[in-house]
N, C-alpha and C positions, 0 to 999 in steps of 0.2 A: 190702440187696439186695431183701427182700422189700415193705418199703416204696415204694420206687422204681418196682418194677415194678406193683401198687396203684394207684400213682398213673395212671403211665401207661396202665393199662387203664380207667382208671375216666376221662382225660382222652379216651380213642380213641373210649368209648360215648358220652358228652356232647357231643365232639365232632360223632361221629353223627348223634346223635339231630338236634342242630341243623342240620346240613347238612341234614337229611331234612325238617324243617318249612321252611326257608328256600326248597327246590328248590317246597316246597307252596304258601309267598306270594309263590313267582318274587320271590326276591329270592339273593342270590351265595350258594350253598351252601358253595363255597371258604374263604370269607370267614369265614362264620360256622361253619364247621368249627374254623378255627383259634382263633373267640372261644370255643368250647365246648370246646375244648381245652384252654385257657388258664384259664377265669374259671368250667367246670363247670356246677353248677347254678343260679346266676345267669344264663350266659348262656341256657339253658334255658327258665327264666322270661320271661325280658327277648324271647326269638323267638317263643315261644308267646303272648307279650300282641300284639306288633303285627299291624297288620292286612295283608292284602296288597296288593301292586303291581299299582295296576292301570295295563298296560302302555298307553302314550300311542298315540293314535290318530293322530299326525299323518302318520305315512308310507302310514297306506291312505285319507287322506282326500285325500292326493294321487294316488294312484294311482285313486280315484274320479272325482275332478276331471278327470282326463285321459281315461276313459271317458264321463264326460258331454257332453264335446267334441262341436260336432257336424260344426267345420269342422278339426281338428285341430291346434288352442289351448285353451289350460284358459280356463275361463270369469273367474275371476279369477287370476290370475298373482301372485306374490309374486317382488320384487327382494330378494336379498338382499346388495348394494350402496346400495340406496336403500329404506330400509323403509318411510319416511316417505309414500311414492305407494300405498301398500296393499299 
């Protein structure tokens, strides 16, 4: 019983901690709650070496696009039926 429970406290802080650096390189804190959970101080390590997400820029480069507009058309248009036209 007492081993058990050890563990499990010692998996809920590792899990922690990881959620809490993952939420810091925007990346699934969920996720990696459950890997620090599971794997402890490895997973630990393994969060704290990578780097962060840096989140893609394509949804405000369109929404740029559509403000530069001058006649109320984006300046280049992307098909995403025909990618091959641009």
């Amino acid at each position: 019983m007492d081993f058990s429970l050890i563990v499990f406290a010692s998996g809920v802080v590792f899990g922690g901690a990881c959620a809490i650096l993952a939420t810091n390189k925007n990346r699934d804190p969920l996720a990696w709650f459950a890997i620090g959970f599971f794997f402890s101080f490895i997973a630990l390590i393994v969060i704290a070496a990578l780097s962060p997400v840096v989140k893609s820029q394509s949804t405000t480069g369109k929404a740029s696009r559509k403000n530069k507009s001058t006649n109320g058309f984006p300046d280049d248009p992307v098909d995403p039926e025909r990618p091959w036209l641009g």
